[in-house]
N, C-alpha and C positions, 0 to 999 in steps of 0.2 A: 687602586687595588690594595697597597700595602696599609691605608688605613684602615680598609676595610677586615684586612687581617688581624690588623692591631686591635680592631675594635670586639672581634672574638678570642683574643688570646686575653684580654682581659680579665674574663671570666667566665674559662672555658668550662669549668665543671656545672655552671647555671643553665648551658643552654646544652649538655650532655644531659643531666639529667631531667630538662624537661621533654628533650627529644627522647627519653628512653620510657621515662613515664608516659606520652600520650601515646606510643607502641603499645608499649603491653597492655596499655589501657584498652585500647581499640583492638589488640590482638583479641582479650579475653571476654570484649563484648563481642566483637563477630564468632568467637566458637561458642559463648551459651547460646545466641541466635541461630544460629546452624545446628547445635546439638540437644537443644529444647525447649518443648514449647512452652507459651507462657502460664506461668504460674507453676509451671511443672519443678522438684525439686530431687535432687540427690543427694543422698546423706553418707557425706564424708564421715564423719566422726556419729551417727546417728543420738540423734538430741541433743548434739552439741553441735556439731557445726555444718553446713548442706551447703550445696549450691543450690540456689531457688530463681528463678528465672521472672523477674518482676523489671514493671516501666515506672519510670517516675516521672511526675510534671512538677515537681517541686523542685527543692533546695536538697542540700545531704542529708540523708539519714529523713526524706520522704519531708519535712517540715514543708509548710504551705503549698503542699502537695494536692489540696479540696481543688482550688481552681484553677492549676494550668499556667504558674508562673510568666507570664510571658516575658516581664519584666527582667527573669533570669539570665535570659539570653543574651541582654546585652552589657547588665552586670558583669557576667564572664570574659566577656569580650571585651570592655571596657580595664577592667583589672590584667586579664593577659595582656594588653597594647600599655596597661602602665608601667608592669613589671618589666616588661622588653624594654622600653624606653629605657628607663634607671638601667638595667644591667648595661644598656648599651651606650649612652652619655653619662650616666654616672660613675659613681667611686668604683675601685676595686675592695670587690668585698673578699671577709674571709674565708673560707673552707666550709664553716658552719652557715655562712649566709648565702655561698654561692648554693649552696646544695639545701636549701631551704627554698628563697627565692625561686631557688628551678624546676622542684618540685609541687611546689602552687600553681608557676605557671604549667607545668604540665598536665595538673588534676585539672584547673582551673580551663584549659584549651582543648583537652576529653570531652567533659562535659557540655562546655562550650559548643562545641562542635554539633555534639549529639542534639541539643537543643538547638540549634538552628537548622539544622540537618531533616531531624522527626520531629519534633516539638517534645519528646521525654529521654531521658535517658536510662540506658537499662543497667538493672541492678542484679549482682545475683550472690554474692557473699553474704552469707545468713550465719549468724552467732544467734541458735536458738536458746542455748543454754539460759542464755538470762534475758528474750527475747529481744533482740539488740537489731533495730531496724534493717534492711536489707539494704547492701552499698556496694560500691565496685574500686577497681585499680586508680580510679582518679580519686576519692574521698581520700581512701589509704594517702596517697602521694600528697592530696591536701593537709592531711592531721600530722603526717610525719613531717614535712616541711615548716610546718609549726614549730612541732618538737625541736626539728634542727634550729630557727629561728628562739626558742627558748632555751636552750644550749647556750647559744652565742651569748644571751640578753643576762645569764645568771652568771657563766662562766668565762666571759673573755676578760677579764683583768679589768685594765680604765680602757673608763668610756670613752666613746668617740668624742673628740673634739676638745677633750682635755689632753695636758700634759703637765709632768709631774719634773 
């Protein structure tokens, strides 16, 4: 039991923030699903930005979307069970990589899910302004998770594995 502790105080902010992203992920697709139908859209900011109520069989932001990814499903799945692993036998990462890291997996265990669950996952954040494909709370957690991963990769001092 006490490893088992030690093995989440490791890198607790990783599995906080992928536990918080696959919530609001899954919150925010069960209330468009309940609050409208598909294709149906509401305009926040009118011609800038809507909620729009769209399924995807693709990749983020709708890419190989024609035929029904199936291959998707277990990409997600496969990338969430590899990120667990690392946070969970490997290093302690920093600040910038725990909360990267846990954000991918939480986009990446949303979507996941949705696709093994329906076969699409629903989208409904619409930046029409510059007509910017329709995406949801897991894409966001995926591209910020980057970002936080590109943080770390520009701005940590020396690299890993060196020392000076």
């Amino acid at each position: 039991m006490l490893n088992l502790k030690l093995r989440f105080h490791k890198n607790p902010l990783f599995w906080i923030a992928a536990i918080i992203s696959i919530v609001l992920d899954h919150l925010t697709k069960f209330w468009v699903v309940q609050n409208f139908q598909l294709e149906e859209s509401l305009a926040l900011w009118p011609g800038v930005f809507h909620f729009t109520y769209v399924t995807n069989t693709g990749a983020a932001f709708s890419l190989f979307s024609n035929g029904g990814v199936y291959w998707l499903r277990w990409l997600s799945l496969i990338v969430s069970l590899g990120l667990m692993a690392w946070a969970w036998f490997g290093p302690k990462f920093n600040r910038w990589e725990e909360l990267g890291y846990g954000l991918i997996l939480g986009g990446a265990l949303g979507n996941g899910i949705d696709r093994f669950v329906s076969g699409y996952v629903v989208d409904f954040l619409h930046f029409r302004l510059i007509d910017f494909p329709v995406f949801n709370v897991a894409d966001v957690s995926i591209n910020v998770g980057i970002i936080c991963l590109l943080i770390t990769t520009f701005f940590s001092g020396t690299p890993k594995g060196r020392s000076h």
